[in-house]
C-alpha positions in Angstrom: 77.0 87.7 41.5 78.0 85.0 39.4 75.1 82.2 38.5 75.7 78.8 37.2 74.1 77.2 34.6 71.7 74.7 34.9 73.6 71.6 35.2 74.9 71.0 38.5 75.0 75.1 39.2 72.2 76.8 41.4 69.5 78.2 38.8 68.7 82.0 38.6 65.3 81.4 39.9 66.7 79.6 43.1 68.9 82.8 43.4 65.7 84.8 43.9 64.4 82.4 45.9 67.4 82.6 48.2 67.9 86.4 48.2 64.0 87.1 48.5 64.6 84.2 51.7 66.6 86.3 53.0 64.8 89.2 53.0 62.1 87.6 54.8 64.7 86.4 57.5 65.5 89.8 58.1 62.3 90.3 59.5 62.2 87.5 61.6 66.0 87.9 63.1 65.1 91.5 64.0 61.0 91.5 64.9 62.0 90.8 68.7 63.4 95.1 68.9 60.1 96.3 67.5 57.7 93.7 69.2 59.5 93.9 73.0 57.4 96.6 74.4 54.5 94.5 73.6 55.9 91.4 74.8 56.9 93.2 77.9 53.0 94.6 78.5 51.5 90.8 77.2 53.4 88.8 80.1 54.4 91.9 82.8 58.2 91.5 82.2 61.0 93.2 83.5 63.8 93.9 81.4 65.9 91.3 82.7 62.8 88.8 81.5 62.0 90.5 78.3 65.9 90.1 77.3 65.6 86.1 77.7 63.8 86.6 74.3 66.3 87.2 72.7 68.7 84.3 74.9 66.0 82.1 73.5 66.5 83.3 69.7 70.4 83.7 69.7 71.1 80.2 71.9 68.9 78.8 69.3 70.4 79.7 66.5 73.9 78.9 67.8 72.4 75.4 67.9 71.6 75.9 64.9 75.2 77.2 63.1 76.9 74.2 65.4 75.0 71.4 63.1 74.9 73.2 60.0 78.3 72.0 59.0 77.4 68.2 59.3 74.0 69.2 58.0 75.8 70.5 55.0 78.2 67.4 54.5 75.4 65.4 55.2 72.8 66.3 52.5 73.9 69.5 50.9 72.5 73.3 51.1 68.8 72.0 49.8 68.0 70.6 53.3 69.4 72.9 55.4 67.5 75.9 53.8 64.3 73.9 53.7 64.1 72.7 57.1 65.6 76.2 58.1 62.5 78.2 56.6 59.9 75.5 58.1 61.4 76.1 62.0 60.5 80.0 61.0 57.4 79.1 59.9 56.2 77.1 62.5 58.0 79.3 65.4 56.8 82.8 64.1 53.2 81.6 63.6 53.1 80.4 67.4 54.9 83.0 69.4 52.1 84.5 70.7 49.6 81.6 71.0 50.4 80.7 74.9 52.2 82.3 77.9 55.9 83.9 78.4 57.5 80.3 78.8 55.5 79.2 75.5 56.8 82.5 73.7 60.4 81.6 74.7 60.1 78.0 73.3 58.6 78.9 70.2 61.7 82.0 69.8 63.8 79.5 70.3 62.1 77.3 67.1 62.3 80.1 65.0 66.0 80.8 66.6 66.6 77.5 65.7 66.0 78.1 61.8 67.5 81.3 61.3 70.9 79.8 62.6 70.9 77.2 59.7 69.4 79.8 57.1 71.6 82.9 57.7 74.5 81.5 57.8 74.2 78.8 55.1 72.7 81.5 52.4 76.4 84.1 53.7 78.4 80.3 52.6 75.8 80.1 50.0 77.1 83.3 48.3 80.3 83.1 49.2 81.1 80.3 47.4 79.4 80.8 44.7 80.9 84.0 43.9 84.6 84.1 43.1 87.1 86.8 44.2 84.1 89.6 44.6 82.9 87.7 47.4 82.6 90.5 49.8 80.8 92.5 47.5 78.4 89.5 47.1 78.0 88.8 50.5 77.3 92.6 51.1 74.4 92.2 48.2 72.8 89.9 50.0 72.8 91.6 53.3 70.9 94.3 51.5 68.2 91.8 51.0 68.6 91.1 54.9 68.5 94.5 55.2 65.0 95.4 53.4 63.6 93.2 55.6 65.0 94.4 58.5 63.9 97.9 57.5 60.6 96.9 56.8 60.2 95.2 60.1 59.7 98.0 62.3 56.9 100.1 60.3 55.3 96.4 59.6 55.4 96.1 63.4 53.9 99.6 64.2 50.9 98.9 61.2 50.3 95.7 62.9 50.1 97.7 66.4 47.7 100.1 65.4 45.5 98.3 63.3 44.9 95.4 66.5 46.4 92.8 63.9 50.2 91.8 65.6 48.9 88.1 66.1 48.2 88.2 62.0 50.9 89.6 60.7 53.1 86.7 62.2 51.1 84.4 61.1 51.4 86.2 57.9 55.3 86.3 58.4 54.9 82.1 58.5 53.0 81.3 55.9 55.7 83.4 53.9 58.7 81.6 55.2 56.7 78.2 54.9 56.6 79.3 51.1 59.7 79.0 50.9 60.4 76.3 52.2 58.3 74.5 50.0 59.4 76.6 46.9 63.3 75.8 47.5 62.9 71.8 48.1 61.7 71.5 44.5 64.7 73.2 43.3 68.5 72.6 42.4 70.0 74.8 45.2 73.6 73.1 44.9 76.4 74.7 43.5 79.3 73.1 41.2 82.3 72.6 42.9 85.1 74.0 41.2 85.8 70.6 39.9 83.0 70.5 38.0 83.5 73.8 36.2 86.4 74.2 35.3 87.8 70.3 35.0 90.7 70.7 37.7 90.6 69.7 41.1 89.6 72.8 42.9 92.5 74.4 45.4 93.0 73.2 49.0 92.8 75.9 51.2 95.4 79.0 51.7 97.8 78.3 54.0 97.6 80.2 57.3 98.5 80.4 61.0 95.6 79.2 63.0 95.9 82.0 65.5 93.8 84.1 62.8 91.0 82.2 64.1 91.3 84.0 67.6 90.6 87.7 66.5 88.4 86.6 64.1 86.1 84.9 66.4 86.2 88.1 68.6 85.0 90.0 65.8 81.8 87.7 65.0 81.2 87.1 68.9 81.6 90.8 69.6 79.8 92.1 66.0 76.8 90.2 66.3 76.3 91.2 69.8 76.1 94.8 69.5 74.1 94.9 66.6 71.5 92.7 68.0 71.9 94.8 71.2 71.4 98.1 69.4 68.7 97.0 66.9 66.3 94.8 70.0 66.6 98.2 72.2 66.1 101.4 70.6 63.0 100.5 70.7 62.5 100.4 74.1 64.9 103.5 74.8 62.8 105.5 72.2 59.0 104.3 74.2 61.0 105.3 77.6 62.0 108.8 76.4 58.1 110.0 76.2 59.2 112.3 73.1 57.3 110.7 70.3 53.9 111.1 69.2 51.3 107.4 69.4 53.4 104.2 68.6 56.0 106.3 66.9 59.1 104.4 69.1 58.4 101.5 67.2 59.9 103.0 64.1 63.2 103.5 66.3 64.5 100.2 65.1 64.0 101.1 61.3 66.3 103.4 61.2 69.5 101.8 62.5 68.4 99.0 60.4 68.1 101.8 57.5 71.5 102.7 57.8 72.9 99.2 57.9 70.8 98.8 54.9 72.0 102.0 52.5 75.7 101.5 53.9 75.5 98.1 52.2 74.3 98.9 48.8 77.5 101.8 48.7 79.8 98.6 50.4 80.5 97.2 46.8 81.5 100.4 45.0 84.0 101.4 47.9 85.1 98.2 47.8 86.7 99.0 44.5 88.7 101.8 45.9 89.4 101.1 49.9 90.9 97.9 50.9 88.8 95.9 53.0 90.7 96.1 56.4 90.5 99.8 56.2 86.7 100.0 55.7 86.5 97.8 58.8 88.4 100.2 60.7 86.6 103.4 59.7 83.1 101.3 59.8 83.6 100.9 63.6 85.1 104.2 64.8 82.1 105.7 62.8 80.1 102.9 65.1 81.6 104.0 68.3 80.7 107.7 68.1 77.2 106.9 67.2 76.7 104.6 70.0 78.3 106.8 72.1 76.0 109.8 71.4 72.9 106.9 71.7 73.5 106.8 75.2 73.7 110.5 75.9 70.2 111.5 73.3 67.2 112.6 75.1 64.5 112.7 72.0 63.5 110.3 69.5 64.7 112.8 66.5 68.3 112.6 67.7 67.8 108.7 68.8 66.9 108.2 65.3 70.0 109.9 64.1 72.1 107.9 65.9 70.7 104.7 64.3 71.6 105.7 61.2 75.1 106.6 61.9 75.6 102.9 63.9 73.9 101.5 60.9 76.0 103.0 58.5 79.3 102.3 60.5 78.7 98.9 61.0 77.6 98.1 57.3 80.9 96.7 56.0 81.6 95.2 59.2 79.6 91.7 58.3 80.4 91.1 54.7 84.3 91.7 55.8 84.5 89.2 58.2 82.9 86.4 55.9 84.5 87.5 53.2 88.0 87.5 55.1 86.7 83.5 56.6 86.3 82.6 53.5 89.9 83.9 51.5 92.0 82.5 54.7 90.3 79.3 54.8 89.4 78.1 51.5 88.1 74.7 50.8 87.3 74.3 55.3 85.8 77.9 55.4 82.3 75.5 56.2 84.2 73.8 58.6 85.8 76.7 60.3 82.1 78.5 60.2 81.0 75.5 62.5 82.8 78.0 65.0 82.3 81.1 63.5 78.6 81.5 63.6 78.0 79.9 66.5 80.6 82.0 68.4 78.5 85.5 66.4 75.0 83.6 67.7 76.6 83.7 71.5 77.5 87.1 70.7 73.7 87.8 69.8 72.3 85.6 73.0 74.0 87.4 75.6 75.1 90.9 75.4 70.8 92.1 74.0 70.5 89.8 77.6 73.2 91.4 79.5 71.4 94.5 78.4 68.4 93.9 80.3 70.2 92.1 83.1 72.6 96.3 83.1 69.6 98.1 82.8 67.5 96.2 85.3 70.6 96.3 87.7 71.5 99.8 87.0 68.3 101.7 86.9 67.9 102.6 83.2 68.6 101.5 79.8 70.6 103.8 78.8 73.5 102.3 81.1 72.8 98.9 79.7 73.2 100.5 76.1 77.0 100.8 77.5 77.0 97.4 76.8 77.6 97.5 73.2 79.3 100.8 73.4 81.7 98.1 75.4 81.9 95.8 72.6 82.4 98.3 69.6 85.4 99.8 71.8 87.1 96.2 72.3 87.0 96.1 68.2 88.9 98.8 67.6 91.3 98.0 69.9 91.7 94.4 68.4 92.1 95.8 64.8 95.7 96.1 64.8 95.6 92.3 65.3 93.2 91.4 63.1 94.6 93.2 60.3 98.0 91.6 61.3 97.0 87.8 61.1 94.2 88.2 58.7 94.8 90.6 55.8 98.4 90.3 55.8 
């Protein structure tokens, strides 16, 4: 990834910063699939409840990607990233300091934050590195992606050891760390104005019906990875077939997947165009959730996690990446409804979820839910690779 100098550029220590943010934010955006059987014992929740957590988190952080464009031409990246990291701070330390209606308000304060923080530091990246900028955005995901990896067996330490109430306080004080670290920083970048002494280039012409499909794919993206990463959990506790608080690991390893896919993104970046990594990313996702729904141990569970994950690793850095090549200079403005529309996608189908499973008799018909949304993907490729990689 390119870096700036100094003057006027984000420094290479803010880069850290960032990427070692974000890391941190992928324990926080995925702590909810690893923590819901204890939620669901704490407060005596049904599943129907116990998926308004994640409501709270996802509705949140909509709010949250709908003001971060004015944010952003407001006062810059500095303040949305600060303020972003202090709502995690405060809203991880508290979640388990009252009842179920308190847990759900301070979600939605940590919800809050990660909708300015993950999708500012995607913007953050993208702009800031040239015509490699899936392969940049896909870096950065990794550093999602150790956190969301980590999450899980941090979860299942915590568990064991009588100490879940610590480690999210521990998770705050982190994320309040940052916050401090990155106000005393330069976090902006140069406009292209700046750098190279040219006006930098409006943005690529294109038909506005690209934003249709596109917005599908964030809506229906987010959705099922939230889904499948806030209940394997659950589906792995419900099987009986692992040993202590093994099912809390379940998680890990679609978030593994996810994680290994995206460090191999760049590299078959150079050789596969983008759209048809998005294509083979998603069939490879549909069989695996497919087989997810039909597994009866925690062995083959966890095999199926890894397949989703490493199906839908390109799937995310693609769809920035593509946001930002067809829009140009008003890809931040155009992300005002992108994100948003991928935090709806993350609010309601984990929800719909519970409301399928509780309605249905099992989880493993509300895991059709996703299984849904992968399927109405593939069928929208041929549009998508019509309008927006044309």
């Amino acid at each position: 990834m390119e870096n700036h100098a100094e003057d006027g550029g984000p420094k290479a220590a803010a880069n850290v910063v960032v990427h070692a943010g974000f890391a941190l934010t992928g324990v926080v955006t995925t702590m909810l699939g690893p923590l819901l059987p204890v939620l669901i014992n704490r407060w005596s929740l049904s599943d129907a409840r116990a998926g308004l957590f994640f409501s709270a988190q996802y509705f949140a952080a909509l709010t949250g990607a709908l003001t971060l464009s004015a944010l952003l031409v407001w006062r810059g990246y500095k303040i949305v990233l600060v303020a972003g990291f202090a709502l995690i701070a405060v809203g991880v330390s508290s979640l388990l300091l009252g009842n179920h209606t308190m847990g759900l308000i301070a979600t939605g304060v940590y919800g809050y934050g990660l909708g300015l923080i993950l999708s500012s530091t995607n913007l953050w990246v993208a702009e800031i590195a040239g015509s490699r900028r899936a392969a940049a955005i896909s870096i950065v995901n990794v550093a999602w992606g150790l956190g969301a990896i980590a999450c899980p067996a941090l979860v299942a330490y915590a568990q064991k050891a009588n100490a879940v109430p610590a480690l999210l306080a521990g998770i705050g004080a982190l994320a309040g760390v940052a916050a401090v670290t990155l106000a005393a920083m330069n976090v902006e970048p140069r406009s292209e104005t700046i750098a190279n002494g040219t006006p930098a280039p409006s943005f690529l012409p294109v038909r506005k019906i690209i934003a249709v499909p596109l917005g599908a794919f964030f809506f229906l993206y987010v959705g099922c990875e939230s889904s499948v990463g806030g209940w394997t959990a659950a589906l792995a506790k419900r099987m009986g077939t692992s040993p202590g608080n093994m099912w809390a690991l379940a998680p890990m390893f679609f978030w593994g997947g996810l994680l290994v896919g995206r460090v191999f993104v760049p590299m078959i970046l150079r050789r596969v165009k983008e759209q048809n990594l998005l294509a083979a990313g998603l069939i490879v996702g549909a069989i695996g959730n497919l087989a997810l729904v039909e597994v009866r141990t925690f062995q083959t569970a966890a095999v199926c996690g890894v397949v989703i994950g490493l199906g839908f690793s390109g799937v995310y850095p693609i769809l920035v990446s593509s946001l930002v090549r067809n829009f140009g200079e008003r890809a931040k403005r155009v992300a005002s409804i992108m994100f948003p529309l991928a935090s709806l996608g993350g609010a309601s189908m984990p929800w719909l979820v519970g409301v399928v499973s509780t309605q249905a008799g099992g989880l493993r018909s509300g895991l059709m839910v996703p299984l849904a949304g992968v399927v109405v993907m593939v069928a929208l490729l041929p549009v998508l690779r019509r309008q927006a990689f044309a």
